[in-house]
TIVOGU-726962 format. One record per residue (C-alpha): residue number from 1; residue in one letter; x, y, z. Coordinates in steps of 0.5 Angstrom, whole numbers, padded with zeros to 4 digits. Example, Ala and Ser with C-alpha at 12.3 -4.5 7.8 and 13.67 -1.06 7.14 Angstrom:
% residues 2
- rogu/kolpa/px/py/pz
- 1/a/0025/-0009/0016
- 2/s/0027/-0002/0014
This chain:
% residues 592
- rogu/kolpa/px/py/pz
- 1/x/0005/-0034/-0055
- 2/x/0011/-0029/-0055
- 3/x/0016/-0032/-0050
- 4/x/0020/-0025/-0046
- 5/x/0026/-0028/-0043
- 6/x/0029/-0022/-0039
- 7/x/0026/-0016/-0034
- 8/x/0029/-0011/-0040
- 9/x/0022/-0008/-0044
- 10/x/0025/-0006/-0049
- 11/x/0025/-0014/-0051
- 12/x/0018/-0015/-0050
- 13/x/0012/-0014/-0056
- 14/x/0006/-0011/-0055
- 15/x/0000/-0015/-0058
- 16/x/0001/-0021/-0057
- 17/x/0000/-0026/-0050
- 18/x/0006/-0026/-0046
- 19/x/0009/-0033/-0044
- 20/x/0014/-0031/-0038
- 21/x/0021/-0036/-0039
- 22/x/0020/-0034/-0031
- 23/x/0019/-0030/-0025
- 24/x/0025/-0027/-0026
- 25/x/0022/-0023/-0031
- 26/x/0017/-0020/-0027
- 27/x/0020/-0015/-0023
- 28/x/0016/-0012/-0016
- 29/x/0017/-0005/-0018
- 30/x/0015/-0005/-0025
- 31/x/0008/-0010/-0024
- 32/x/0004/-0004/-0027
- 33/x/0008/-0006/-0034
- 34/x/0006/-0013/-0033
- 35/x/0000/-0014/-0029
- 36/x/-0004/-0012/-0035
- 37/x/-0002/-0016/-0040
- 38/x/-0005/-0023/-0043
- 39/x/-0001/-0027/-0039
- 40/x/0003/-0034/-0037
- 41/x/0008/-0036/-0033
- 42/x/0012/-0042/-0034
- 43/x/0013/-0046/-0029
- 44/x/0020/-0047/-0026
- 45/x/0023/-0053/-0027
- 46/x/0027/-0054/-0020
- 47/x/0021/-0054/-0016
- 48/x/0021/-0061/-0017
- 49/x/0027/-0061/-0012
- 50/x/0029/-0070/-0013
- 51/x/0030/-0066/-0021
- 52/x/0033/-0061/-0017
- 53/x/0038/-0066/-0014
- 54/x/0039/-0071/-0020
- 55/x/0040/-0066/-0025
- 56/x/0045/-0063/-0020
- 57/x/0049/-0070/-0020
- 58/x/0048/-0070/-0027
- 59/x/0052/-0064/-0027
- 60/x/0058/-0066/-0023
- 61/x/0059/-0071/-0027
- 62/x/0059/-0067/-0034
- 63/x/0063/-0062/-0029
- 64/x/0068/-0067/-0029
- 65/x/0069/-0070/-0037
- 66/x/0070/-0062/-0038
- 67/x/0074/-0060/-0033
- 68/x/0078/-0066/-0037
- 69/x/0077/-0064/-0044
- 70/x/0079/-0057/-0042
- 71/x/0086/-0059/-0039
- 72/x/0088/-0061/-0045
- 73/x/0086/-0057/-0049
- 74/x/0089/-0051/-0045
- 75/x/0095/-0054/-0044
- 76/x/0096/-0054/-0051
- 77/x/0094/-0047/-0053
- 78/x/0098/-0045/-0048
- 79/x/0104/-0050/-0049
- 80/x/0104/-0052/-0042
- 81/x/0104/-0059/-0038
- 82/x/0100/-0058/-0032
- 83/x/0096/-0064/-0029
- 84/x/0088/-0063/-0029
- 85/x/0089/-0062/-0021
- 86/x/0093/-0055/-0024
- 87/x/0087/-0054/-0029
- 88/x/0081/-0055/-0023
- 89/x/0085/-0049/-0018
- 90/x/0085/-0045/-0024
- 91/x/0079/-0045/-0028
- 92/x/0074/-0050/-0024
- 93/x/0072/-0046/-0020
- 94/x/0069/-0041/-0026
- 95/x/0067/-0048/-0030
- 96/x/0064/-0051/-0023
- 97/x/0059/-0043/-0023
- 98/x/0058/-0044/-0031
- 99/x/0056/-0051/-0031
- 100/x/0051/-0050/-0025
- 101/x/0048/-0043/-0029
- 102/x/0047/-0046/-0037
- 103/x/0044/-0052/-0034
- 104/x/0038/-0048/-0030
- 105/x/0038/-0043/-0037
- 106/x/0038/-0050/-0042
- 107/x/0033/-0053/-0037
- 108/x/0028/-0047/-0037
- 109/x/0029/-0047/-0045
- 110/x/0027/-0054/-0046
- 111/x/0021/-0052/-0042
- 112/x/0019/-0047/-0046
- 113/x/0020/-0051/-0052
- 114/x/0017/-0057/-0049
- 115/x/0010/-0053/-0047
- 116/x/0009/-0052/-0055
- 117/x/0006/-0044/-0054
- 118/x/0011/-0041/-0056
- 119/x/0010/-0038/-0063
- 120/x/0016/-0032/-0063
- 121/x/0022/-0029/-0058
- 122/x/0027/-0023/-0058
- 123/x/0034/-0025/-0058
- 124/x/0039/-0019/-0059
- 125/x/0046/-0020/-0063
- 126/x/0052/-0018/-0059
- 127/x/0059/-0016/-0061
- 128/x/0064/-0022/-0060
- 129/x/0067/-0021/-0053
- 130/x/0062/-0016/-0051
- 131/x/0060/-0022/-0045
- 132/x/0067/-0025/-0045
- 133/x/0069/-0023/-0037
- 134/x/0075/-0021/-0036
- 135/x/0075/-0025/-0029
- 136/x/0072/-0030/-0025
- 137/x/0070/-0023/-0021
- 138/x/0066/-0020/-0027
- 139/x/0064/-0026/-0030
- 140/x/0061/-0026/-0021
- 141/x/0058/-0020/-0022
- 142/x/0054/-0020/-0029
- 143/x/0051/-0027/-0028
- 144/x/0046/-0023/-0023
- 145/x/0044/-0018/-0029
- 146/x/0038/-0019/-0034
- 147/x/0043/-0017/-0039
- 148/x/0048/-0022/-0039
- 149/x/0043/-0028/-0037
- 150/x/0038/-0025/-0043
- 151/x/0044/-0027/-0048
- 152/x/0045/-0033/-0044
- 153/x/0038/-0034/-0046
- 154/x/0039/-0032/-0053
- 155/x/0045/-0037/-0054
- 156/x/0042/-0043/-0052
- 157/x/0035/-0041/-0056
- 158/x/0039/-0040/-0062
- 159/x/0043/-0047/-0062
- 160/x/0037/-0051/-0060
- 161/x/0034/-0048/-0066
- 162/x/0027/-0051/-0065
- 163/x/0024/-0044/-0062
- 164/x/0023/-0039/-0068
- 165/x/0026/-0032/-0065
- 166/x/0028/-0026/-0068
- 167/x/0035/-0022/-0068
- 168/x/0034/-0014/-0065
- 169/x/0038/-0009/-0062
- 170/x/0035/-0004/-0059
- 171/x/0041/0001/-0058
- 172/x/0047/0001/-0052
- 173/x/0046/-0002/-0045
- 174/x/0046/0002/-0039
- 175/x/0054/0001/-0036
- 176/x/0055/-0004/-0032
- 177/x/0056/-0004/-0026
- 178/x/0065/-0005/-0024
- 179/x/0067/-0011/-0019
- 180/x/0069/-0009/-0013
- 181/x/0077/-0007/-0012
- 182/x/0079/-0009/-0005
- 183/x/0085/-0006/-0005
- 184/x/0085/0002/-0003
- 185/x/0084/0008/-0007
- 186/x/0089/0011/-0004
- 187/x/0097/0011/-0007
- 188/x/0099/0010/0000
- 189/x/0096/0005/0002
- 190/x/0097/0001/-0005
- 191/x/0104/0003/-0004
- 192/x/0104/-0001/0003
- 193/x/0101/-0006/0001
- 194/x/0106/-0007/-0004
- 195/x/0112/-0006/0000
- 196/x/0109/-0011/0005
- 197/x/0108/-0017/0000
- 198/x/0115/-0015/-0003
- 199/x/0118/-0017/0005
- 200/x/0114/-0023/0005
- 201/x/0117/-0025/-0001
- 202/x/0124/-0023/0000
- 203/x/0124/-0028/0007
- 204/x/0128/-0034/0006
- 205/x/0124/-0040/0005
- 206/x/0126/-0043/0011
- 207/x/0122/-0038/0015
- 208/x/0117/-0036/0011
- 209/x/0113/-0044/0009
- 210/x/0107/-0043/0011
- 211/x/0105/-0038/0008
- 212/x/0096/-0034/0009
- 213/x/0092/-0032/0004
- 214/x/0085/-0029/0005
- 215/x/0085/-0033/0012
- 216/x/0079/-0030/0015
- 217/x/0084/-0030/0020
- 218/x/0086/-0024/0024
- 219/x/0093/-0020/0023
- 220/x/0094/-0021/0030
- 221/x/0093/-0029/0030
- 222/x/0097/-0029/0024
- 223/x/0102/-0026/0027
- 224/x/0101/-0031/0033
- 225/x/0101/-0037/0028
- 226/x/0107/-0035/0025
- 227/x/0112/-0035/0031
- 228/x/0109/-0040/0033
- 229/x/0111/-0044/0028
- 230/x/0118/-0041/0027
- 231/x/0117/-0036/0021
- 232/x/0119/-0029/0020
- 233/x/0111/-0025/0022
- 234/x/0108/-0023/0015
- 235/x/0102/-0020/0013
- 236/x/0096/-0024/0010
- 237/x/0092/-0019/0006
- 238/x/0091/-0019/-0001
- 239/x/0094/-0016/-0006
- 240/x/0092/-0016/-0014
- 241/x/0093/-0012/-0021
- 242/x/0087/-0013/-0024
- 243/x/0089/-0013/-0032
- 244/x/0084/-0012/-0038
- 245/x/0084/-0017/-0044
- 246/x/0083/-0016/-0051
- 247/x/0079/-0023/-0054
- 248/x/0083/-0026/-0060
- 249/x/0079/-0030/-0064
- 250/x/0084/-0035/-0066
- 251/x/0084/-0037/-0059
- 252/x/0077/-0038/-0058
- 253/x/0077/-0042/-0064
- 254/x/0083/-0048/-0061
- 255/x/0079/-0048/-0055
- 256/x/0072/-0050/-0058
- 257/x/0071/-0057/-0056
- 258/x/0067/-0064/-0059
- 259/x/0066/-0068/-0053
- 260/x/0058/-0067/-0052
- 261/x/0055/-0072/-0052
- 262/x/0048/-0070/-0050
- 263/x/0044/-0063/-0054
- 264/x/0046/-0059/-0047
- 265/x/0053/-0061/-0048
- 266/x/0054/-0060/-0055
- 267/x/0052/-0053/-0052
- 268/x/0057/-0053/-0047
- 269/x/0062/-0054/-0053
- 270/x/0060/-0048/-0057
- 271/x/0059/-0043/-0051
- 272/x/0065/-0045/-0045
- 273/x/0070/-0042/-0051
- 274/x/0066/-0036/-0052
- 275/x/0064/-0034/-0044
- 276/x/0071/-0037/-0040
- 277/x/0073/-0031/-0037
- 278/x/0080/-0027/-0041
- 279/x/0085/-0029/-0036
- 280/x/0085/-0036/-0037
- 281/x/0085/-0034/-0045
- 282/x/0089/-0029/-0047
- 283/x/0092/-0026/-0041
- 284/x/0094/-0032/-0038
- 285/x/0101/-0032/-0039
- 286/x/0102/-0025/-0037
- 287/x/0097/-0027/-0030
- 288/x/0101/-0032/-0028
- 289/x/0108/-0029/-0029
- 290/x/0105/-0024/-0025
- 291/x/0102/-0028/-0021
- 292/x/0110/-0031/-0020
- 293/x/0113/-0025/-0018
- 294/x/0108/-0023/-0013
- 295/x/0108/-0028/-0009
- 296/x/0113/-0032/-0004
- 297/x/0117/-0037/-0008
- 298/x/0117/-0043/-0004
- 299/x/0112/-0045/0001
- 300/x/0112/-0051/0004
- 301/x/0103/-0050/0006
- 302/x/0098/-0045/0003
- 303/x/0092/-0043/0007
- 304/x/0087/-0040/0006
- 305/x/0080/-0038/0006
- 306/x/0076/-0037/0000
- 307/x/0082/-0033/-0005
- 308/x/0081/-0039/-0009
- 309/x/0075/-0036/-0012
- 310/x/0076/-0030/-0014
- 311/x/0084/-0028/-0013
- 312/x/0086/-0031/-0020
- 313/x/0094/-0030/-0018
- 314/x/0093/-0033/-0012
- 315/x/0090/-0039/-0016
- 316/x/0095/-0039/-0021
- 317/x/0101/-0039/-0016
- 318/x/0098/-0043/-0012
- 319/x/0096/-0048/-0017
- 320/x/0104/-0048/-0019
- 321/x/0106/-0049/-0013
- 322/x/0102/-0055/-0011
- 323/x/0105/-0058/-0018
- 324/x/0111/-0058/-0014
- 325/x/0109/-0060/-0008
- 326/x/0106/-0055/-0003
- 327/x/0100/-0056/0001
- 328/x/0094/-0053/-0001
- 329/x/0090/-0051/0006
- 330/x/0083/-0048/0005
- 331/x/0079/-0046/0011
- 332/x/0071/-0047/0012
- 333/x/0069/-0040/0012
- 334/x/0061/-0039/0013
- 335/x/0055/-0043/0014
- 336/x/0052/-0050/0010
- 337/x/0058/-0054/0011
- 338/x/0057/-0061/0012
- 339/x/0049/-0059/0014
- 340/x/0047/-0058/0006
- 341/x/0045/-0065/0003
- 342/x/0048/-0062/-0004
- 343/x/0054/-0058/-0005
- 344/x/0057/-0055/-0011
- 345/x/0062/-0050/-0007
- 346/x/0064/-0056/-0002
- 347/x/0065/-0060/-0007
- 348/x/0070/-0057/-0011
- 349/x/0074/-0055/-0004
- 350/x/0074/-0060/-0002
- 351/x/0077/-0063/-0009
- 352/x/0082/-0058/-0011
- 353/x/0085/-0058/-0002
- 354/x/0090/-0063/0000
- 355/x/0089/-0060/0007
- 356/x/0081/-0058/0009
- 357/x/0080/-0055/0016
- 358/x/0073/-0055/0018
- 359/x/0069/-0052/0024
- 360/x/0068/-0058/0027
- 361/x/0064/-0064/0022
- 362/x/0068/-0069/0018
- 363/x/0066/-0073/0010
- 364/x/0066/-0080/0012
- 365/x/0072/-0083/0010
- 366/x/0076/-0077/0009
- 367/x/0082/-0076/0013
- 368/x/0084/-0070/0010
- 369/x/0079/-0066/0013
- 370/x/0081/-0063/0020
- 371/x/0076/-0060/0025
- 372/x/0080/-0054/0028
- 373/x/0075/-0047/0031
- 374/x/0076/-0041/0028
- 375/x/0079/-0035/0032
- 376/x/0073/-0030/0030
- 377/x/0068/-0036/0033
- 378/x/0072/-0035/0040
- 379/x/0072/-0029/0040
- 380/x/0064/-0027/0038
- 381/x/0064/-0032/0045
- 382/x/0067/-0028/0048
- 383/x/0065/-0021/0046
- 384/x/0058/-0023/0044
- 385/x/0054/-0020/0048
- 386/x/0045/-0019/0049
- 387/x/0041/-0014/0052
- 388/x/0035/-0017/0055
- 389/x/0031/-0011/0054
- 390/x/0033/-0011/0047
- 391/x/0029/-0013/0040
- 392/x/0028/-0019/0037
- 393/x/0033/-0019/0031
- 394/x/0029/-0023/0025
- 395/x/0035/-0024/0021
- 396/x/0033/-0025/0012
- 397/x/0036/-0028/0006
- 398/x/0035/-0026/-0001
- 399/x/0039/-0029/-0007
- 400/x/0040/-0027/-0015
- 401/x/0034/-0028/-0019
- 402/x/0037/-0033/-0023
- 403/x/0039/-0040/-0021
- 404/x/0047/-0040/-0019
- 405/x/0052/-0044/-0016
- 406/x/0048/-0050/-0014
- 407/x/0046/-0053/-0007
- 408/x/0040/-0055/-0002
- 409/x/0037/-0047/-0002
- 410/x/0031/-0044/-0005
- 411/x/0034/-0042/-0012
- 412/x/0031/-0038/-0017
- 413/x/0025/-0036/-0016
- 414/x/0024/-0040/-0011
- 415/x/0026/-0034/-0008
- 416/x/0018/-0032/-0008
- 417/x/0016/-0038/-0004
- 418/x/0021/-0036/0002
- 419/x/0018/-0029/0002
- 420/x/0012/-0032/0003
- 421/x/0014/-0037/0009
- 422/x/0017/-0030/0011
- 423/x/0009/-0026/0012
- 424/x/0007/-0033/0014
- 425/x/0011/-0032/0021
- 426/x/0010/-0025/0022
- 427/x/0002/-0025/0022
- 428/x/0003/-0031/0027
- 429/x/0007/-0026/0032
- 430/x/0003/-0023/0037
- 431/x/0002/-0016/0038
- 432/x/0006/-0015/0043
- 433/x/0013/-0019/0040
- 434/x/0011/-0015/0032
- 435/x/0013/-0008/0036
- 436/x/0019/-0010/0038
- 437/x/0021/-0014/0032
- 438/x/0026/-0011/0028
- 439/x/0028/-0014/0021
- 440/x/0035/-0015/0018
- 441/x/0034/-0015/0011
- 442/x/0040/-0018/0007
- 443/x/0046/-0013/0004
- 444/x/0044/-0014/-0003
- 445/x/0037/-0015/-0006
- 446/x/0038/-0016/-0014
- 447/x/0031/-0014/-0015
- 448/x/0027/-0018/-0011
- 449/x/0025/-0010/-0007
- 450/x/0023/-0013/-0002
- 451/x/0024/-0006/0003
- 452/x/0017/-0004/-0003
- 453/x/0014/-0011/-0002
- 454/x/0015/-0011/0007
- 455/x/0013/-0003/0007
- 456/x/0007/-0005/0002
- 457/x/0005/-0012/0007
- 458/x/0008/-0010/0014
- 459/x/0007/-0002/0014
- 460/x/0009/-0002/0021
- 461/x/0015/-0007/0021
- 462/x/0021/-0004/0022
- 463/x/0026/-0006/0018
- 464/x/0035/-0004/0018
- 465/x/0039/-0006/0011
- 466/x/0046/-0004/0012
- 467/x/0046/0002/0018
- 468/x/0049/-0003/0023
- 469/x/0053/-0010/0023
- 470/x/0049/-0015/0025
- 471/x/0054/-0016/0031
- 472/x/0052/-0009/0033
- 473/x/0045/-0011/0032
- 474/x/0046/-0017/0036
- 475/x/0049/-0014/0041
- 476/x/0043/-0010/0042
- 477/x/0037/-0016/0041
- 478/x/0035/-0021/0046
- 479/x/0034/-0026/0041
- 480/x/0035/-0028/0034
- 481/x/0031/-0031/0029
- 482/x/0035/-0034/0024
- 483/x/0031/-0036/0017
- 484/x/0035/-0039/0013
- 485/x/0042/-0046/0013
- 486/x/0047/-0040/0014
- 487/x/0052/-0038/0018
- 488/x/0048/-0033/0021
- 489/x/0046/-0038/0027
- 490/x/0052/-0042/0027
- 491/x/0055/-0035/0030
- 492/x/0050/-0034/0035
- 493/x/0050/-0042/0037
- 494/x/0058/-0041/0037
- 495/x/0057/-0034/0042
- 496/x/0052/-0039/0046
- 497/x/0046/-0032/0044
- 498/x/0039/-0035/0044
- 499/x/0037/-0037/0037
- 500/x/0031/-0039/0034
- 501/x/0032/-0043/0026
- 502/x/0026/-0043/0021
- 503/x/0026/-0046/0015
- 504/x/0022/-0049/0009
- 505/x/0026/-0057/0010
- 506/x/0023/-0057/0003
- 507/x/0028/-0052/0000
- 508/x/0034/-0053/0005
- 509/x/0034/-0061/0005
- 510/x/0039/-0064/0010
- 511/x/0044/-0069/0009
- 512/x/0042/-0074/0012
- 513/x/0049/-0075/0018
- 514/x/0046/-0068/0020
- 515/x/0039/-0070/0020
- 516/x/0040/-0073/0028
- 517/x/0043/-0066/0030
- 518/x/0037/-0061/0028
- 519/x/0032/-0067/0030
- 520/x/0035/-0065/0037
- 521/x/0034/-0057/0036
- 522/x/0027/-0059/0034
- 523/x/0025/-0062/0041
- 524/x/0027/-0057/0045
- 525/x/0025/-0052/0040
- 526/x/0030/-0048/0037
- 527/x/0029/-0051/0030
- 528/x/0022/-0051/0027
- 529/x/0019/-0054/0020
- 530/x/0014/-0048/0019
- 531/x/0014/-0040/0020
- 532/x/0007/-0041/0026
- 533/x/0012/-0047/0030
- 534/x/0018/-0042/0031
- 535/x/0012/-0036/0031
- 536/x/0009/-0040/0037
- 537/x/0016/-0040/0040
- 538/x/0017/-0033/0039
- 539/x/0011/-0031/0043
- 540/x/0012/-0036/0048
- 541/x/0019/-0034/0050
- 542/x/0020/-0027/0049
- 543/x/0019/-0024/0055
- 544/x/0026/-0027/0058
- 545/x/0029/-0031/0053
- 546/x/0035/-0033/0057
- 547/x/0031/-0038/0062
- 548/x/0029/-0042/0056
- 549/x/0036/-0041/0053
- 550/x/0040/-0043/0059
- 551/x/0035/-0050/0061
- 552/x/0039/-0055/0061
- 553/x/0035/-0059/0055
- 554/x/0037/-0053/0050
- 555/x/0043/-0052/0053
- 556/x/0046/-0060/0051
- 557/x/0042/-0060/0044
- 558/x/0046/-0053/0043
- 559/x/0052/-0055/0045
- 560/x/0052/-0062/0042
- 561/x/0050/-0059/0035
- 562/x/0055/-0054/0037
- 563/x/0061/-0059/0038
- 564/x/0060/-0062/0029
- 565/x/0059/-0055/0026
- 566/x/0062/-0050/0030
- 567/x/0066/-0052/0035
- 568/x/0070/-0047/0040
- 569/x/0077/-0048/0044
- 570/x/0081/-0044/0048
- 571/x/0088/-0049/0045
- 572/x/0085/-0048/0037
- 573/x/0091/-0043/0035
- 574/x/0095/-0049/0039
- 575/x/0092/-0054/0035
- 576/x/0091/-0051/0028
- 577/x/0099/-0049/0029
- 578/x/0101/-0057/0031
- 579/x/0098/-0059/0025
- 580/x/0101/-0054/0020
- 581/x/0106/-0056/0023
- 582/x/0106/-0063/0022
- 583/x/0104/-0062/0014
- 584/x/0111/-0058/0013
- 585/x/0115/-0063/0015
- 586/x/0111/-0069/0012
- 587/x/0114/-0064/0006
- 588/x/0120/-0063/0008
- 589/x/0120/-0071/0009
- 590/x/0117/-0072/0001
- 591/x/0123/-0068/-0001
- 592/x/0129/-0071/0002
C-alpha cells in the first residue's frame, strides 16, 4: 500500500490502495478526494492512553538527558559558561514542544513500519533551513501545518530507512503564514512603547526590584503593586525586535549530538541540530545582547505570566539574571493545573521558577508554590453577570491535527472522539433546551471544519465563533456548558455563574489528589462522565438555573472546588505584595 502522510495531494499516487499514516490526512472538506479511494487508516497509537502515559514519562526523562547534552554543547559553540538551568529558560521550553512533536511523528512511523502494508511513500527534498524557525513563535505556528509535519514525517522515514520512499518536489508551497507581532503597527505607539521600556531601565535599581513581564495582570494592579512595594510605577507590556537569521552550516554541524541511546533518540541527535529554531543558534549573541540592553539591569524578583514561552529576550535576560541571583516568579495563567494527571507545560514551569504563584493547589512537598488568586478572578466575580433569560452557552474546544505539547487531553485525532461526544449530547437535548442553546465554537479550527461539520449535522444549532467574547456571551446566558479540562469553568466557578462539566474521563485523566473534588461536582451534578448525564441536567434545570446553582449542596461543592483551583480574596493584592516582598529581601540578604 502506498502510505500518504500529509492532507497535501499533491503527495498522494493514484492507483495504488491508500495507507493514511492518520486522520490528519483526511481533511472534512476534501472528503469527495478521499472517500473514493481504496483505503485504510492506521490506527493511532495514543488511543491506548496507559501508552500514552508511559510513553510520555519516557519523554521527560529523554527531555531530561538532552537538555543536559545541549548545555554543553551550547556552551561550547557560543563560548559561554552558563549552567543547565540557564539553558532550560532558554531553549527548553522549545525542546520540551520538540521531544513531545517527534515522538507522536516517530510513533506513528514505527506503526507504519510495523503493520508490513506499506510498499512505497512520497517525501519531498527541502533546502537546508527551509524549516529551521527563526524562533519558538514560529516554530509554534508551523507545527500545526501539513507542511512542516510532512517533513517531519519525511525525516523520521528517511533516517529509519525501513519504509521504501521516493524524493519529489512538486514545486513552491503556498506562503506561510507569519507569527503574530504584538506590538502595533502604528510608529507612535511602537515609539511609546520604547520610550516607556527605556524609563523602566533607567530607574535606580533600588526602586525598581521587582520587575512585570507578560503579568496577566492589569496595568492598574501592576501600578498598585509596585507602590506597594516601594518602586517607581513602570509599564508591564511587552516589547520585542523580532530578527531574521541566516542559518550557517557550520554551526549546525558542532550542534549535532551522539547520546542516543535508542533508534528515537539517535533520531533526535540528527534532527534537533537541524529544527532549533536561529535564535538559540546563529542569533544567539545578537539576541541576548539585545535582550540586555532592553530590559532592567538589576532586578531582584521577575515575574511573569507565560513570557517564558515565546518572549526569546525575555528568556535570555531573565535566564542571566537569574545565574546572578534573581528570582524567577511565574504566575499560573489558565486552566488544567494541578487538575491534569500529566503535564508538560507544567512540569517545565514548574522546573525552570524559583518561585510558582498558583490559583489556589499546591505539588505535594513543594514550597516553592504559593496559592495567591489572580485580580481578573476578582473581578470576573465581581463583574460577571448572567441573564436569567438568556441562552445556554455550550462552550467547545478544538486543537491541531497533529499531537503537540503532551498532557491529559484528547490529542491528535482523537479529536474525532470528542466531536462525537459533542452530537452525542446535542441529540439528548430536548427540543426546548436545543432552541435556545447556542454553541461557541473555538478561535482556531486547524482544519477540523467544524462550522461545516455542525451546519451539515445540526442545521439548525446556532453557532458563534469570534463575533463576541465569551465574557460577553456569558453576560448574556443563564448557563454554561463547559466541554472540556480548561480554564473556561474555572472562571465561571470563580464568578460563582452556573456551570455544567462534561468530558470523556478517558481522554481528560485526572491525577488522582484531584480525583475527590470533581467526585464532589459529580454528586450535586456539576460534573458528568457522558455527554446524556450532563444533557439530562441541562433539560432538568434550564428553565431557572440559579435555584439549582444557589442549593446548598451545589453551593459548598463549588466552593470547595473552588477554595484548591481557583480561589478568590479581596486582600490577594496585599498577599501577592507581602510575598514579593519577602523574596527581595531574602535576596537582599543572599547578597550581603
Amino acid at each position: 500500500m502506498f502510505l500518504v502522510t500529509t492532507a497535501d495531494q499533491r503527495f498522494w499516487k493514484s492507483g495504488e490502495r491508500v495507507l493514511f499514516l492518520g486522520e490528519w490526512c483526511r481533511l472534512y472538506r476534501e472528503r469527495p478526494a478521499w472517500s473514493r479511494l481504496d483505503a485504510e487508516v492506521l490506527p493511532y497509537h495514543w488511543d491506548d492512553r496507559e501508552r500514552f502515559h508511559r510513553d510520555f514519562r519516557c519523554g521527560r526523562q529523554v527531555f531530561a538527558r538532552y537538555l543536559s547534552a545541549l548545555a554543553v554543547r551550547l556552551n561550547a559553540i557560543h563560548g559561554v559558561g552558563f549552567s543547565e538551568r540557564y539553558w532550560r529558560t532558554v531553549v527548553g521550553w522549545w525542546l520540551t514542544y520538540f521531544v513531545d512533536i517527534l515522538l507522536d511523528r516517530y510513533q506513528s512511523v514505527c506503526e507504519a513500519r510495523d503493520s508490513g502494508k506499506v510498499t512505497n511513500t512520497w517525501v519531498e527534498d527541502a533546502e537546508p533551513g527551509a524549516w529551521t524557525a527563526q524562533d519558538f513563535a514560529e516554530f509554534q505556528l508551523w507545527f500545526t501545518l501539513d507542511q512542516y509535519n510532512h517533513q517531519l514525517y519525511g525525516d523520521l522515514i528517511r533516517l529509519d530507512g525501513s519504509i521504501p520512499f521516493e524524493i519529489v518536489r512538486v514545486g513552491p508551497h503556498a506562503a506561510l503564514p507569519a507569527p503574530a507581532q504584538a506590538e502595533s503597527s502604528a510608529r507612535w505607539k511602537r515609539a511609546l512603547k520604547a520610550g516607556l521600556w527605556a524609563y523602566t531601565r533607567s530607574i535606580p535599581p533600588r526602586w525598581n526590584q521587582v520587575v512585570f513581564v507578560e503579568s496577566h495582570l492589569s496595568q492598574r494592579d501592576v501600578i498598585r503593586l509596585q507602590l506597594q512595594l516601594g518602586q517607581w510605577p513602570s509599564p508591564s507590556g511587552r516589547l520585542t525586535e523580532p530578527s531574521a537569521f541566516p542559518c550557517d552550516g557550520s554551526t549546525r554541524a558542532a550542534l549535532e549530538l551522539s547520546c542516543g541511546r535508542t533508534p528515537f533518540e539517535r533520531a533526535l541527535d540528527r534532527l534537533i541540530p537541524k529544527h532549533m529554531p536561529r535564535v538559540y543558534v546563529e542569533g544567539y549573541h545578537e539576541a541576548r545582547e539585545h535582550a540586555l540592553s532592553m530590559f532592567p539591569r538589576h532586578p531582584r524578583v521577575i515575574v511573569t505570566a507565560n513570557a517564558y514561552s515565546s518572549n526569546e529576550a525575555f528568556k535570555l535576560w531573565a535566564a542571566e539574571k537569574a545565574e546572578h541571583g534573581a528570582t524567577l516568579a511565574l504566575w499560573q495563567h489558565g486552566g488544567v493545573y494541578g487538575t491534569a494527571r500529566w503535564s508538560s507545560n507544567e512540569e517545565h514551569e514548574l522546573a525552570v521558577s524559583d518561585r510558582f504563584y498558583s490559583w489556589g493547589w499546591t505539588p505535594d512537598g513543594d514550597t516553592r508554590t504559593v496559592p495567591v488568586c489572580l485580580g481578573r478572578l476578582n473581578e470576573l466575580k465581581r463583574t460577571l453577570k448572567r441573564n436569567s433569560a438568556g441562552p445556554i452557552l455550550w462552550v467547545a474546544l478544538s486543537a491541531p491535527r497533529f499531537a503537540y505539547l503532551l498532557y491529559s487531553s484528547p490529542t491528535g485525532p482523537q479529536m474525532l472522539d470528542y466531536l462525537a461526544e459533542q452530537r452525542r449530547f446535542l441529540d439528548a437535548l430536548s427540543p426546548d433546551v436545543r432552541r435556545i442553546l447556542l454553541l461557541r465554537l473555538y478561535m482556531h479550527d486547524y482544519g477540523w471544519h467544524e462550522a461545516d461539520r455542525w451546519a451539515e449535522w445540526a442545521p439548525d444549532l446556532k453557532t458563534s465563533q469570534g463575533e463576541s467574547t465569551m465574557y460577553e456571551q456569558l453576560g448574556q446566558s443563564r448557563l454554561m456548558v463547559a466541554t472540556y479540562n480548561s480554564t473556561t469553568y474555572l472562571e465561571t466557578f470563580a464568578a460563582d455563574f452556573p456551570t455544567i462539566l462534561f468530558w470523556n474521563p478517558r481522554h481528560w485523566e485526572l491525577r488522582p489528589q484531584a480525583e475527590p473534588f470533581f467526585d464532589r461536582l459529580r454528586d450535586v451534578g456539576i460534573y458528568h462522565d457522558t455527554p446524556e448525564s450532563a444533557a439530562a441536567k441541562v433539560c432538568e434545570v434550564w428553565r431557572n438555573p440559579d435555584h439549582w446553582w444557589q442549593s446548598a449542596p451545589v453551593q459548598a461543592a463549588r466552593t470547595e472546588f473552588s477554595e484548591q483551583f481557583v480561589r478568590t480574596r479581596s486582600t490577594w493584592l496585599a498577599d501577592l505584595g507581602d510575598d514579593l516582598s519577602g523574596l527581595c529581601r531574602k535576596q537582599q540578604a543572599a547578597s550581603i
